[in-house]
N, C-alpha and C positions, 0 to 999 in steps of 0.2 A: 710466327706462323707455323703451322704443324705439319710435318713429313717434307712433299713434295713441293707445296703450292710455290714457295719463293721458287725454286726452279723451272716450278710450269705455269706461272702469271706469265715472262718474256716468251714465252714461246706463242705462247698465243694471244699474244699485244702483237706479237711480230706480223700478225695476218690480219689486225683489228686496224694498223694504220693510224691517221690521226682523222682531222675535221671530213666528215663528211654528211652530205645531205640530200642525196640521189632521192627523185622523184620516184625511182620506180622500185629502192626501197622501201619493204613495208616498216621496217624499225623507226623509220624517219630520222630524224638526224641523229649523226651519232659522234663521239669526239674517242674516241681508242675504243670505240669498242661499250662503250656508254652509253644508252638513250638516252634520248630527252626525260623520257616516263621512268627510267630507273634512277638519272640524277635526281630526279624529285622526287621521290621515294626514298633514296637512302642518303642525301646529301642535304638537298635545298628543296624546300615542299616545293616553293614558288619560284623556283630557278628559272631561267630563259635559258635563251642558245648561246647569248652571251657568257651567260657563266657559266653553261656544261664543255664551254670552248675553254676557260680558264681551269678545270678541274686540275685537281693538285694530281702526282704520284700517290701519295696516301692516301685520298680519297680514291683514286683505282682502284687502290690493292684493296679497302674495305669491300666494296663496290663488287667488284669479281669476288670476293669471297665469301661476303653473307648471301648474296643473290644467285652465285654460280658454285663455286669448290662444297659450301657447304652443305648446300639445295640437295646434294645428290651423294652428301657422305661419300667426300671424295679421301678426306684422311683415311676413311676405314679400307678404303681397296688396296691393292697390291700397287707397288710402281711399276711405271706405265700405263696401267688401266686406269689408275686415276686420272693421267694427265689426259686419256682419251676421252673418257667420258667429261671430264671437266673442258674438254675443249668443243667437245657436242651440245652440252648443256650453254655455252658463251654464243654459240651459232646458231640452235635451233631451239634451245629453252631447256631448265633441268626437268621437267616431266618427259618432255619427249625424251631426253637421252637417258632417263633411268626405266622408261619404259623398254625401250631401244635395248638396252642393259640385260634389263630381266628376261627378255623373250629371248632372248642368245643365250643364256645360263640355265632355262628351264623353271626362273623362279615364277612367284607370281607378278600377275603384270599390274600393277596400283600405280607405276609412278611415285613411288618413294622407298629409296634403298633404307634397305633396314636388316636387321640380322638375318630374314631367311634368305633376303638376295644377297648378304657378304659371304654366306655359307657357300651358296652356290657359285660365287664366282670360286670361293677359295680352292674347289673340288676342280678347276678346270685351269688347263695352261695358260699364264697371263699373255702369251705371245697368239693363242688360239683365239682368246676372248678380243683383245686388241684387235685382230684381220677381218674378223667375222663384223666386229660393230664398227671398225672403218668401212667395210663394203656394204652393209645394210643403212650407214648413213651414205652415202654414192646413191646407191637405188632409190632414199628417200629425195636426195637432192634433185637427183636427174627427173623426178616427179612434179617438180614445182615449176609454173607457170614466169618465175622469172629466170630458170634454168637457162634459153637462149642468151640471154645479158650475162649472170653471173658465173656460169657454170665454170668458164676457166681456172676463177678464181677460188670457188671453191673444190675444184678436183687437186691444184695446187695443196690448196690447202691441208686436206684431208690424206693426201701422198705425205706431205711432211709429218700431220701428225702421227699415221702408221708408223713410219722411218724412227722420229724421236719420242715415239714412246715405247716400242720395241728394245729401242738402246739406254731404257730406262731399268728396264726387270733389270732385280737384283742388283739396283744402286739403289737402295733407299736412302734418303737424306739422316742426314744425324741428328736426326728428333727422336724423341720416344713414340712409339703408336699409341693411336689415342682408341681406346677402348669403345667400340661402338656398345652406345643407350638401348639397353631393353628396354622395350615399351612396356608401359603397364600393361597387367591381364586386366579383363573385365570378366565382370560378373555374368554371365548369360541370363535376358530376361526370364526365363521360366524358372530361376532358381532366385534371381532376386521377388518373383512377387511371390513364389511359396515363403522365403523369410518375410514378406510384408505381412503374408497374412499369419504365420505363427507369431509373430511380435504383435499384431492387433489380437489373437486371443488372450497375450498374457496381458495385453494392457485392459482387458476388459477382466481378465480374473483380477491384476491387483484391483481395479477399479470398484472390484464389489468388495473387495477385502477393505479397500479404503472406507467404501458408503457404511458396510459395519462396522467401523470404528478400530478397526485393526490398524489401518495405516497402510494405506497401498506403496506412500515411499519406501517406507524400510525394508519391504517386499521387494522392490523394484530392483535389480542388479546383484540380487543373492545368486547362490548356486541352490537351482533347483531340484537336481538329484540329493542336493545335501540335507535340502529342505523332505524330503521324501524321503528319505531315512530316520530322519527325526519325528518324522510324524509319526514314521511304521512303529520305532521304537514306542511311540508317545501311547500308541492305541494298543501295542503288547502289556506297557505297565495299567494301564488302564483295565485292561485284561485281566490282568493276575489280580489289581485290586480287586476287583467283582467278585472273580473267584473266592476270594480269599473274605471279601467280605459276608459273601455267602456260608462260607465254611463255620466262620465266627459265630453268626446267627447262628447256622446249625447247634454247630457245640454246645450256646448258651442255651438253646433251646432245650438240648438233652438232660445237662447238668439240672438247670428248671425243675425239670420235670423229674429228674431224679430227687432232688431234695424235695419237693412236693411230695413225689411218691412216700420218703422215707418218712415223712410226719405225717402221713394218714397212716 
């Protein structure tokens, strides 16, 4: 696993518990920290409650980490910010807590960490970013209708993960950092339908080039500035022959007429 995660999966197993299945849970049943809907998704399509109660250790650690650590490019953040937002993301889902993320560092808010929001954490103190997105998740929790039931448990919670991710800056794990993926650019549509429609008039010029017998293939994929100098050149020689064939007329015509001349 990469950077952090093997140090911040126990941390927050340690508040996931084991079997449970509270009605007034919306997750509905959950075994560490596991849904029913996420074992069946990354584990067993058709799983029950029976087997998301049997879940191995390694299917966890898959489990938290394609569905949570990586949702929210937690390798790419600093330590401790990772293990905060990865432990936001395991509570309340990786959109909300990359959301949560970006509107405390100024980025844009999409819900998917990407270079402009590593940038913007990178520019701000990881112990600043850490306080700020532990108290704006408090003010999200204290907001939900099952707050009377949970709240203890998540104010708990959310006090440890401030504390141990704090005392995380500046331990990183002895992994290499994993280089966060630029996204491809895209093309903006008004520049792709101007190439549509310049690509449809060459296909309509070789097209006629092909209907008279030139061959619109061999046409197709030349360099066309190249193609335009050769021509220029073609219609210069073409030029000078005229001239030149004019000039010859002339000549023969005087010589003619001088040897005519000379025999009358």
């Amino acid at each position: 696993m990469d950077r952090n995660f093997a140090r911040a999966l126990p941390l927050v197993l340690k508040h996931e518990g084991g079997w449970a299945d509270h009605p007034d849970d919306p997750g509905g049943a959950t075994m560490k920290g596991v849904t029913l809907a996420t074992f069946r998704r990354y584990v067993k399509a058709d799983g029950t409650k029976a087997d998301l109660k049997a879940i191995s250790d390694e299917q966890i650690a898959t489990v938290f980490y394609r569905h949570y650590w990586a949702a929210v490019n937690a390798q790419a953040l600093p330590s401790g910010v990772d293990y905060a937002v990865f432990d936001f993301a395991v509570n309340s889902g990786p959109a909300r807590a990359a959301k949560y993320l970006q509107s405390i560092v100024g980025a844009n808010v999409d819900g998917r960490v990407g270079p402009q929001t590593i940038a913007a954490v990178s520019r701000m103190e990881p112990s600043d970013v850490i306080n700020r997105l532990c108290d704006a998740r408090m003010d999200f929790l204290r907001k939900l209708e099952h707050w009377p039931t949970f709240g203890k448990g998540w104010t708990r919670r959310v006090s440890d993960v401030r504390k141990d991710a704090v005392n995380m800056i500046g331990r990183s794990a002895d992994v290499e950092r994993v280089p966060v993926p630029v996204p491809r650019p895209t093309v903006p549509a008004e520049v792709e339908q101007k190439v549509k429609e310049k690509t449809g008039f060459w296909q309509k010029v070789t097209g006629f080039f092909g209907a008279g017998g030139v061959g619109g293939g061999l046409l197709w994929g030349v360099d066309w500035q190249a193609i335009a100098v050769i021509a220029g050149a073609a219609i210069l020689v073409l030029l000078i022959f005229v001239l030149l064939q004019k000039q010859i007329v002339s000549a023969v015509r005087h010589i003619k007429g001088a040897v005519e001349g000379q025999g009358t």
